[in-house]
N, C-alpha and C positions, 0 to 999 in steps of 0.2 A: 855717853849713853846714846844710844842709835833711837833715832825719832823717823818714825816711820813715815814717808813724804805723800800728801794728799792728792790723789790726780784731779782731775777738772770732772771726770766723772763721779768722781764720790765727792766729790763738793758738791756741785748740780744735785746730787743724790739726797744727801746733805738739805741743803734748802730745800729742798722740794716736800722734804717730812715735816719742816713746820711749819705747814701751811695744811689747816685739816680738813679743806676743800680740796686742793690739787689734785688732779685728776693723772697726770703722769705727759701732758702731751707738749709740754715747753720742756720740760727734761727731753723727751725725744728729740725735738726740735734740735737743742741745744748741742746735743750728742751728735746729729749726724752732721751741725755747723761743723765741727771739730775734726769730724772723717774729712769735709770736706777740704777742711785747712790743712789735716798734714796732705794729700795728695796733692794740691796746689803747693804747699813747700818743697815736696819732691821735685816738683817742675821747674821750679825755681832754683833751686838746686843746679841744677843741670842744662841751665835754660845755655848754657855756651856750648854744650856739649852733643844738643838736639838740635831739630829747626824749629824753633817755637821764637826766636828772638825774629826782631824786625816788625813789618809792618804788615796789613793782611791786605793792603791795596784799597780798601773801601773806610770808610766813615760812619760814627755813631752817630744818636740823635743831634750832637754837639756840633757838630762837623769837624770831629778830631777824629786824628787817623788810630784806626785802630789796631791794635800792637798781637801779634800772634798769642802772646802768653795771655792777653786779655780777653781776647777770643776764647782762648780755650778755660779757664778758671769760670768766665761766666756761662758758656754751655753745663761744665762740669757741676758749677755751682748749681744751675735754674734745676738739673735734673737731680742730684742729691736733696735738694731740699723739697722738691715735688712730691718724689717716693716715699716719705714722712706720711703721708694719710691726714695729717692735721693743719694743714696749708693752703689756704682757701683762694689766696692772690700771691703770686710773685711780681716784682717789678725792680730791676735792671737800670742804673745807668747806660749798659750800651743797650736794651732794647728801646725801640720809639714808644709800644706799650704796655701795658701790663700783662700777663700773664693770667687767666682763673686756671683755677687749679681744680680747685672740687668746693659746689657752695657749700658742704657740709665741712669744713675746713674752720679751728679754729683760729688762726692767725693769718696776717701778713705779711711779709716777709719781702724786705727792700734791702739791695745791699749796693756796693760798686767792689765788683769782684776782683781788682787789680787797681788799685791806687798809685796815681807813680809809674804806672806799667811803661814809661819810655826810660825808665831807669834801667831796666833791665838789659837794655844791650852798656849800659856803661858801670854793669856790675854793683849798682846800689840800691837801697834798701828801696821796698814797694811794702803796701799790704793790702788787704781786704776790709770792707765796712759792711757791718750789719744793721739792723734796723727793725725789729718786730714788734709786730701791734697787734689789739684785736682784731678780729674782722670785720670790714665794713663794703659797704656796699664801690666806695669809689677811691678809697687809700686814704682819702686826702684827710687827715686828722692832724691835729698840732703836734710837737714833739714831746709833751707832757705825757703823750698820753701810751708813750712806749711804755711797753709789756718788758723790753731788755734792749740792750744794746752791746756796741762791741767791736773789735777789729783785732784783725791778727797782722801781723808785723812779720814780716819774712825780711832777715837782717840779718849778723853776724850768729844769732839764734833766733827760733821761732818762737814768739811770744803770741797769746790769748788774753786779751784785755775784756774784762765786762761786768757790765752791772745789769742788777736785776730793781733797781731803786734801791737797793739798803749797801751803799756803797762800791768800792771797785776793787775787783781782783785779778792779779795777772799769773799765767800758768804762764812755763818755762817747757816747751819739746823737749824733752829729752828721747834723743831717737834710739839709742841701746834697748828701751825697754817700747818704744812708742806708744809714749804718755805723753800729756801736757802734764805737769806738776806745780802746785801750787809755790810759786815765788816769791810772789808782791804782794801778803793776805794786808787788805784792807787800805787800800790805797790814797793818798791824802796829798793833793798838792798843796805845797808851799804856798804860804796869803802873800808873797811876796817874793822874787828872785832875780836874777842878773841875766837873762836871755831875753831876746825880743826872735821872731823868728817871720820876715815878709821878704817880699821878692822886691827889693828896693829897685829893680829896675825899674818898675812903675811910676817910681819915684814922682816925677814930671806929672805923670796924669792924675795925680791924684789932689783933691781938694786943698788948700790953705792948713787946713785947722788939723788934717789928717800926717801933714809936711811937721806941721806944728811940734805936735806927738811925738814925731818920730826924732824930730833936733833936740829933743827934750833929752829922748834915748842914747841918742850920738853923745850929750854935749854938756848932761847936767853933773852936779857931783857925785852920784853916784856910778859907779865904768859898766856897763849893761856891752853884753857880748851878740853882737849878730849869728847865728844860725840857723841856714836855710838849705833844704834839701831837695824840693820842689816832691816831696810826696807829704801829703798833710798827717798821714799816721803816723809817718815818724815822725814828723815836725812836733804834732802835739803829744806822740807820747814821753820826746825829749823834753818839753815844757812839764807833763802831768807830774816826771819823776822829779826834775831839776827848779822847775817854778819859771814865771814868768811870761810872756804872751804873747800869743800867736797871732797874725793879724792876715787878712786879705780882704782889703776895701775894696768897697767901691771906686771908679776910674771913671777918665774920659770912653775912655773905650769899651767899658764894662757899666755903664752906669746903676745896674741894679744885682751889682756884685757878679761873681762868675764859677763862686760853690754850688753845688747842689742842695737844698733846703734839707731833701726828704733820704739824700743820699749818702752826705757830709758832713752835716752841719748841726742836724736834728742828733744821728747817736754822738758826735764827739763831744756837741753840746750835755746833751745827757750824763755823760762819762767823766766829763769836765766838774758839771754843777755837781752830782753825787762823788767825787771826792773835794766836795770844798770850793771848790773857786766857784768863775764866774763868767758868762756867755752876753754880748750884744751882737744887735744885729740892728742898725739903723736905730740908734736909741732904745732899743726896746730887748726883753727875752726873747732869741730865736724860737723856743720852747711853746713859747704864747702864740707863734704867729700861725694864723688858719691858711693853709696853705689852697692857693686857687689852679695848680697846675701839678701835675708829679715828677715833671722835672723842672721844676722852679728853683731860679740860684734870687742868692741872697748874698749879701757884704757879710763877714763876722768876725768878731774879735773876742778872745778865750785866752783863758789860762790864769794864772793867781789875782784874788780880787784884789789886792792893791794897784799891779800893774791897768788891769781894765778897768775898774773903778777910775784911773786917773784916766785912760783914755777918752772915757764916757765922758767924765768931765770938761778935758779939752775939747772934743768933737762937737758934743750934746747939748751941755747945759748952756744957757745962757749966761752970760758975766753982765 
């Protein structure tokens, strides 16, 4: 029997009617994220074929070099989601600051338009982070207090990850028709699974009790599988589907972590907690934390609450 496949626009659609206040302008929102995603998978696409791979010679706020394809998703991105009408701030991993847009603008609107973007010259997966809030006068709100959240995954296919708080749904591009289609309806990580996913080269700098953790992983009777990509969208959304935890602590050389709060860590957090699992950050919910800077990094560790439940406990608690 043919079942007729739901796009991301008529889902959006969809929640927006039971809600008997909504006014239609997170639906907008949402719809032009989407334009802006497949045009950035275009690029992506083809990033060996154009000059968009390589480096642009200059540096973001970070002091990392910024990648042509990152340059261009986050121009492409700031100006698609301006011309929305309903967007009062933008604010950028690679810009130093925020953007106003228009004060009569319902939302905020924080992303990193190219996650991973040095992947790109070695052909592997990248994505995009979204991040939207009410409006406020300086960004700076905790991550509880997201409106939606989200990333798209440009990989072997183009996926759309996101919640609006009542769980996670992932569309699938299907470019034939160019739609996102509903794939993944209601999304639920595993309370428990066999991946660990850090950049163990850190190994060395990082605390006792975090070394601790990780031998646990290596060596205990249960066989936990290493997977690391060095782009965090796909890291976690191979944890969200498969279970299991993500990790980037803190370091000698990173001492106050080296994520972004308001740009990484806040929606994946969100995206994480609303299918089930479970987010720290220095002991505590990333979600909780009042952020003092808007590119503020943070230590974090996510993905199935058993895995981070026991991390918390090795790291955290007192014995």
């Amino acid at each position: 029997m043919y079942t007729k496949p739901i796009s991301l626009t008529e889902f959006i659609l969809a929640e927006e009617r039971e809600f008997s206040r909504a006014t239609g302008t997170l639906t907008l929102l949402l719809t032009r994220i989407q334009y802006a995603a497949k045009i950035i998978a275009s690029h992506v696409r083809q990033a060996g074929l154009v000059d968009i791979l390589g480096a642009t010679n200059r540096k973001n706020v970070f002091s990392e070099e910024v990648q042509k394809l990152d340059d261009f998703s986050n121009r492409l991105f700031t100006e698609i989601v301006s011309t929305t009408g309903v967007v009062s701030h933008i604010a950028s991993e690679e810009l130093a600051e925020p953007i106003s847009v228009t004060k009569d603008g319902s939302y905020d609107v924080l992303f990193d338009p190219l996650d991973g973007s040095a992947n790109t010259d070695v052909n592997a997966s990248v994505g995009t982070i979204f991040s939207i809030y009410k409006a406020s006068p300086d960004l700076l709100q905790p991550g509880k207090e997201q409106v939606a959240a989200g990333y798209i995954l440009y990989g072997s296919s183009t996926m759309l990850v996101y919640s609006s708080g009542r769980g996670v749904n992932g569309f699938t591009f299907d470019p034939s028709i160019g739609s996102f289609l509903l794939s993944h309806p209601s999304m639920t990580i595993p309370t428990t699974g066999s991946l660990y996913s850090v950049n163990e080269a850190n190994y060395s700098r990082w605390d006792e009790k975090t070394q601790q953790f990780i031998d646990s992983l290596r060596n205990g009777e249960k066989q936990y599988k290493s997977r690391y990509i060095g782009c965090m969208v796909a890291d976690v959304h191979r944890i969200l589907i498969k279970g299991g935890v993500f990790l980037y602590p803190a370091d000698k050389t990173s001492p106050e972590g080296k994520l972004r709060l308001m740009y990484e860590v806040n929606p994946l957090s969100f995206l994480v907690v609303n299918a089930g699992g479970r987010a720290v950050s220095n002991g505590q919910d990333p979600l909780e934390i009042a952020p003092t800077l808007i590119h503020q990094t943070v230590p974090v560790v996510l993905g199935s609450t058993e895995e981070v439940t026991r991390y918390h406990t090795t790291v955290h608690e007192k014995h």
